[in-house]
N, C-alpha and C positions, 0 to 999 in steps of 0.2 A: 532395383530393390524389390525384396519379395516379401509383400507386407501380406501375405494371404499366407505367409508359409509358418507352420510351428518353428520349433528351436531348432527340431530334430529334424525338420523335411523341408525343401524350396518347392516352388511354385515358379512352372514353367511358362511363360518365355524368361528366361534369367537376363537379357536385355531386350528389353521391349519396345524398341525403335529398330530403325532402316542400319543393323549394323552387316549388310550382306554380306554371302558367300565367306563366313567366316573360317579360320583354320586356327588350330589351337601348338599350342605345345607347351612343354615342361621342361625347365631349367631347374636344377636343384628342387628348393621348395615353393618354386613361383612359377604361375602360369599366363601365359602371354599370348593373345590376340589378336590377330590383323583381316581387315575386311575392303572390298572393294569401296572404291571411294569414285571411279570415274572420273567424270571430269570436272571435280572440286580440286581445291587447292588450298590448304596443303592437304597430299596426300596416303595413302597407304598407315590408317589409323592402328595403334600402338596400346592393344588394351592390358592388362596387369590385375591377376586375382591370385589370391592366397587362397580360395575354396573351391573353384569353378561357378562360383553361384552372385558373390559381388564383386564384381568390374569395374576400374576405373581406367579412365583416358589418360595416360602419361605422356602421351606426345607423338608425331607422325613420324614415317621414314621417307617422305616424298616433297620436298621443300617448293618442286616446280615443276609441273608435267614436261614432260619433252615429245617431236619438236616444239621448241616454244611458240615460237610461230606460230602453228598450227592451233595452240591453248591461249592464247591471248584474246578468243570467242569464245562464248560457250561452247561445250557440246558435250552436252546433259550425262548422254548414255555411251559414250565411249572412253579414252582412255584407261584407266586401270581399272580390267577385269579378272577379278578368282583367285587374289592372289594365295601363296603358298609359304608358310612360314616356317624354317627349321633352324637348326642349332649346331653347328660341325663345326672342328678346328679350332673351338673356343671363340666362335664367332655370328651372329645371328643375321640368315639372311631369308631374303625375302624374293621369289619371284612371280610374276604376272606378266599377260600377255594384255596388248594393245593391240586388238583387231585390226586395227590399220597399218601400225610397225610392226609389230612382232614380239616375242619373248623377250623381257629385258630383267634385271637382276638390280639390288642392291645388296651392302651387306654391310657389318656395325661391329665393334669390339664389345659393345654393352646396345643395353635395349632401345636407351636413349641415343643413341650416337655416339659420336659421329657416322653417317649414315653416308654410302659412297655415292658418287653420282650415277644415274641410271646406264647402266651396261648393256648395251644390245647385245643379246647372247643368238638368237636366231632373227633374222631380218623375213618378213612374209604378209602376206594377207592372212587373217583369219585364223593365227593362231592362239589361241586361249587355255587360260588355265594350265598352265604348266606348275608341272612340281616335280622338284629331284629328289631324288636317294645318293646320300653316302653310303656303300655295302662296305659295313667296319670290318667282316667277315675276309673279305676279298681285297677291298682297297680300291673295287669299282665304283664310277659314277654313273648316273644314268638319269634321266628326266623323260616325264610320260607329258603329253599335251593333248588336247581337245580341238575341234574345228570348228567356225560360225560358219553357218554356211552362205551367211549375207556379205560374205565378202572372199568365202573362198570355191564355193559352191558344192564344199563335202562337208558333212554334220554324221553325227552318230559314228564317230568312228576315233579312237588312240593312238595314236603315235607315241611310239618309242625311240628315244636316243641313249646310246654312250657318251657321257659328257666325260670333258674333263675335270678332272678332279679339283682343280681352281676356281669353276664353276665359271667359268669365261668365253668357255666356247661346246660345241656338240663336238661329235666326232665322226659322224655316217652321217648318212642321206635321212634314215628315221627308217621303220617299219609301222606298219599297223600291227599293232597287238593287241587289240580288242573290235572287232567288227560290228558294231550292234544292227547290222541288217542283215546275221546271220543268226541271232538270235531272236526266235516268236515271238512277238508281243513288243518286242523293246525299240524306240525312239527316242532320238535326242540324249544321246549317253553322250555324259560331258563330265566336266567338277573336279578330275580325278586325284586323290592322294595316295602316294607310294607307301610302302612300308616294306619292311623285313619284322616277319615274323613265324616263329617256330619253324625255321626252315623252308618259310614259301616266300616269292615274293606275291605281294595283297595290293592292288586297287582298290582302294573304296573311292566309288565313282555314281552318282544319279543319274536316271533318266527319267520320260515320260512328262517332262516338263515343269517349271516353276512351278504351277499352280495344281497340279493333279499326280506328280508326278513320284518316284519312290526312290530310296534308296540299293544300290548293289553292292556287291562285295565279291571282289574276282583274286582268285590265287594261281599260281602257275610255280613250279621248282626251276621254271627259268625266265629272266626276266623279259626276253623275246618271244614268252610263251611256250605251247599254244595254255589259256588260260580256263579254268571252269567258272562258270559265275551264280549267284544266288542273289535271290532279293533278300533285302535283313530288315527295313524298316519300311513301312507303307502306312497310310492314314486308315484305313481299315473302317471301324466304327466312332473314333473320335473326329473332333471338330480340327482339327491340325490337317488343313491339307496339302500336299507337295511337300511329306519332310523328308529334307534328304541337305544333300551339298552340306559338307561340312568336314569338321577333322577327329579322328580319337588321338585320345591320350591316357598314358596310364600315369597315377600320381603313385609319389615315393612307397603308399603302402600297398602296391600292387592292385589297385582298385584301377576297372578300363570303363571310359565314359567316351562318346561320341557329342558332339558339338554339332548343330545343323541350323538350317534357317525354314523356314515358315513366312511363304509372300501373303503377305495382308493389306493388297490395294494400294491406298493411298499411303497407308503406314510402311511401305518397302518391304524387309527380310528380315523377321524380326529372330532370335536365336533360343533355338531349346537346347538343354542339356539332357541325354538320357543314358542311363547307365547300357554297361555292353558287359559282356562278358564271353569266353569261348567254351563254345559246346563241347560233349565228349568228342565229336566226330573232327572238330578244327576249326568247325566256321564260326565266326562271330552272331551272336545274337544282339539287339541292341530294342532300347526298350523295353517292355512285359511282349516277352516274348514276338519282338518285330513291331507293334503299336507303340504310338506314340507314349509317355508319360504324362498327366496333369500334374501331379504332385506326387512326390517321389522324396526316401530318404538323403538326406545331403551327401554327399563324399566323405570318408572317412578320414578328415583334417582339422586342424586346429582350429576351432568356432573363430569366426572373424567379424570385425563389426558393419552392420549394413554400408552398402556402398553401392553406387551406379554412377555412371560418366556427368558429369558436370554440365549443368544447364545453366542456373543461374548467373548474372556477371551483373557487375557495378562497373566494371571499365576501370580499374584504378589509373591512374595517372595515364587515360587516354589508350590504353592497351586491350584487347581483347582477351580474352581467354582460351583454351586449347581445343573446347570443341566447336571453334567458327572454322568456317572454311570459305572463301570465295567462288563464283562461279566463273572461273577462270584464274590464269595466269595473274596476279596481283599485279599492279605498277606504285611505283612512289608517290604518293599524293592523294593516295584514295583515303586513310586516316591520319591523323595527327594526334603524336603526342603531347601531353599540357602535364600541369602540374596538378591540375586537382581531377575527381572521378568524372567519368563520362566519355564514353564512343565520339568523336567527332570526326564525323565522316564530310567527304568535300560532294559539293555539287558536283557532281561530274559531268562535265558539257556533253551531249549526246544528240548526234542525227537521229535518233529514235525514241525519243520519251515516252511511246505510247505503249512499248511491248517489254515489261521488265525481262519476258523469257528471251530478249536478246540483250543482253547488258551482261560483262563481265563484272562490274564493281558492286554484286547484290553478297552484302555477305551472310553467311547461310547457317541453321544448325537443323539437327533431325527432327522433324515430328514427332512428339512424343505419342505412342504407342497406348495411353488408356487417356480416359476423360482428364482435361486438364485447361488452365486458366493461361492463358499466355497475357503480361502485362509488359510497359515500357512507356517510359518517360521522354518526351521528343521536345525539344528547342530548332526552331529555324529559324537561323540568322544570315541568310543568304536576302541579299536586296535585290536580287533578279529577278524578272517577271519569269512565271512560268517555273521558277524551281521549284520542286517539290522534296519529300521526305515520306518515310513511315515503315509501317509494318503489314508483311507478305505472309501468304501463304502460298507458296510458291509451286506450282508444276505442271502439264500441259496446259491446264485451268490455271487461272490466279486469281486472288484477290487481296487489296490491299488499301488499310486504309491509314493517313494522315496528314500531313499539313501542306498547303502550295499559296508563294505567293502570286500577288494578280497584278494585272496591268495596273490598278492605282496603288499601288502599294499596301492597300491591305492583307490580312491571310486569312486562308478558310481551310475550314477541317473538309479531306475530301475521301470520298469510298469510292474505290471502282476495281472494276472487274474486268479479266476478257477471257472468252468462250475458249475450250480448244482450239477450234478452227478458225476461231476470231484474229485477224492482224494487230486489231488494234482495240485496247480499254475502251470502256463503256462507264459512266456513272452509274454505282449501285443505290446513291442516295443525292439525294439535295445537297449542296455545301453551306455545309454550319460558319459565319463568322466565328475565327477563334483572336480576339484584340489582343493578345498578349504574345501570339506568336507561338503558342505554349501550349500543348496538349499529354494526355495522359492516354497511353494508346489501350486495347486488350483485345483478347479471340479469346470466345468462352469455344473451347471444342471439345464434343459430345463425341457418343457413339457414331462408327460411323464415316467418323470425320468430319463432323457437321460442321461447319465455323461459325458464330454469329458473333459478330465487328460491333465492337462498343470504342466511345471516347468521351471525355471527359474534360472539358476548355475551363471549370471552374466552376461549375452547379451541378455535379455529381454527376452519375455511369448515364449514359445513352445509350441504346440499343442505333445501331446504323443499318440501315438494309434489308434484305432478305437474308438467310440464310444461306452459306455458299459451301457447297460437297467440295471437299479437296480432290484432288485428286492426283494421281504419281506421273511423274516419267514413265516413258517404256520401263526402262528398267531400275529405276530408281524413286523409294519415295517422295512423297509431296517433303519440302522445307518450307522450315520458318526463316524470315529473312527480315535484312534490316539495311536500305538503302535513302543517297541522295543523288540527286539528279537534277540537270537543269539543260533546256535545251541550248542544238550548237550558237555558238559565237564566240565572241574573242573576251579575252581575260577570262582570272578568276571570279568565280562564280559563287563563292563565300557555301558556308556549312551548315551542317545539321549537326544535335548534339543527342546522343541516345544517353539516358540513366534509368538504372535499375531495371534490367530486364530479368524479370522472372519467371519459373513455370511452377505454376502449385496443381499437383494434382486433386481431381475434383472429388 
């Protein structure tokens, strides 16, 4: 939501969380969203705007990463990267590469689904970011991809295929068609999205890296090349820097915008919109002339009313809401549904209670992206020694605080924390007796990403601890999380009950 923005203009980043490597496009009078999700679940999120400016969460394309096997652990920074979102046949699909498998595909009659099961389309190490073209001209297909080079030990360089037009399989071995270690200055070209326009086929493709890195824009009259290329968006004198990765789109009244992401630390990849338009000469311009936009006139569409993806949840009848995600593979038994509000999440027995950054059963949502109040209500009713509950700020670092019971059967409110390099939590504070079993959780988070952990057992706010810098995955921002736990043994290990989880911005 863009509360700095007049009637007439938004105020950039138009979602201001971890929604990376975004790609856009246009259906009729509506515009639709999908951004990597890694290794959450569920996956490959499903955003919906009538302006390009407010965005809501309608639901995912990825119900379970595959192999499953292999998702049933975390692992934070892999599975779906860059994915690629288009619209053919009267059908909406979506492809991303898994560095570790390879290119894989789904595709949907409508935005919601039903959504097909994941398609190996190329099987490899290290192929990423893949995006195809339907040529309506011709009747060809063809799809362009990128390489990691930590798994396949070539980077800065494209690949081109002739796919089939089913979108099922390649059809050649590939070629390179864009070399960027034959171009001065440029490293790390990756991201890339296809297009047909005015008679060219167009790359718009980044390099130079997440964090410093620019935008390019490559044309060729054939799609095997050879291609020319130009930079069109670079941070320049603004505070935006690395903007690039992302998709254009042109809405019904001929107006052309680019979609990009902006790495902001602990907050992930957060998404600007900037207008684009094409030069006399062909090339696209994007921005005030190649710079980034702060604040900029809206799109020329039907005023819509404020809107941003879904934070808050009450849990009605025991259900979570569309922007949680797990950090992994789900299994049956991690929550249960009731008949009145509130998350109730199960102890989940674990050989590891000391390291949430190894646990599948933490369920998760984005950081929000400016100063903001994170609240939530915690019950535990697990009579197990050692089970605990609460609320996370989750990523190489953690912290997190809430309720554990103890060897006599008491409970205490508890904060702890562990380092990156740290194997195992640490006490961030003394534990508070909480008698009732019942606390009132919050994270005031600042600029920054500052966190400072408050609770409240029944004599109003506390402050807990020091203050803890969040901090991101490799490649993914810090989350908010909301887990229980209880070490291994046999039987049920009884719950924790979440309500009213909030975020107010500060």
């Amino acid at each position: 939501m863009n509360t700095k923005a007049g009637p007439d203009t938004y105020t950039n980043p138009v979602l201001n969380a971890d929604w990376s490597d975004p790609d856009v496009i246009r259906v009729g009078d509506d515009f639709y969203l999908t951004a990597s999700s890694f290794g959450r679940v569920p996956g490959l999120p499903l955003l919906h705007s009538r302006d390009l400016v407010n965005w809501t969460l309608v639901g995912h394309a990825l119900q379970r990463l595959e192999p499953e096997a292999e998702f049933r652990v975390p692992r934070h920074d892999c599975g779906v990267w860059a994915p690629s979102l288009r619209h053919h046949a009267d059908r909406f699909w979506i492809f991303w590469g898994d560095p570790d498998q390879g290119i894989y595909q789904v595709n949907a009659p409508e935005i919601r689904g039903p959504w097909t099961r994941p398609h190996l389309v190329k099987a490899g190490k290290g192929l990423i970011d893949p995006c195809p073209l339907w040529d309506e001209e011709t009747g060809e297909a063809y799809l362009v991809h990128a390489w990691a080079k930590s798994r396949s030990g070539t980077k800065n360089r494209l690949t081109g295929h002739r796919m089939h037009p089913d979108g099922t399989e390649l059809l050649d071995a590939g070629k390179v068609i864009v070399d960027g270690d034959r171009i001065p200055g440029w490293f790390t070209l990756e991201g890339p999205k296809l297009y047909r326009h005015d008679g060219w086929f167009w790359i718009l493709a980044p390099a130079g890296g997440v964090e410093t890195g620019w935008q390019g824009a490559f044309r060729s009259r054939g799609f095997f090349g050879p291609y020319e290329e130009r930079i069109v968006l670079e941070q320049r004198d603004t505070d935006v820097n690395g903007p690039h990765q992302g998709g254009w789109v042109r809405t019904g009244a001929g107006e052309d915008w680019f979609v990009h992401f902006q790495q902001r630390g602990a907050y992930g990849r957060v998404v600007h919109l900037q207008p684009m338009r094409w030069a006399a000469d062909g090339w696209p311009v994007v921005g005030a002339d190649g710079a980034p936009v702060a604040v900029h006139r809206r799109p020329a569409l039907p005023p819509q009313p404020p809107a941003a993806p879904a934070t808050d949840d009450d849990f009605p009848g025991g259900r979570y809401g569309r922007q949680w995600q797990w950090t992994a593979n789900p299994r049956d038994g991690w929550s249960t549904q009731h008949s009145a509000d509130g998350l109730r999440l199960t102890c989940v027995r674990t050989d590891d209670p000391h390291d949430l950054r190894t646990l599948p059963h933490i369920l998760t949502q984005r950081l929000p992206g400016t100063p903001a109040a994170v609240e939530v209500g915690l019950r535990l009713h697990s009579e197990q020694p050692g089970a605990r509950a609460g609320l996370t700020v989750l990523g190489d670092a953690y912290g997190w605080i809430g309720l554990q019971r103890e060897s006599d059967g008491s409970v205490h409110l508890v904060h702890r924390f562990a380092e990156t390099v740290a194997e195992r939590e640490r006490d961030a504070a003394h534990p508070v007796p909480a008698p009732d079993g019942a606390a009132r959780l919050r994270i005031d988070i600042a600029a920054g990403a500052r966190c400072r952990f408050h609770y409240d057992t029944g004599d109003g706010w506390t402050p807990s601890g020091p203050v803890f810098a969040a901090t991101p995955w490799r490649w993914v921002g810090a989350l908010l999380g909301l887990f229980a736990l209880a070490p291994a043994g046999q039987g049920h290990a009884g719950a924790a009950t979440f309500t009213h989880f909030t975020v107010t911005n500060s």
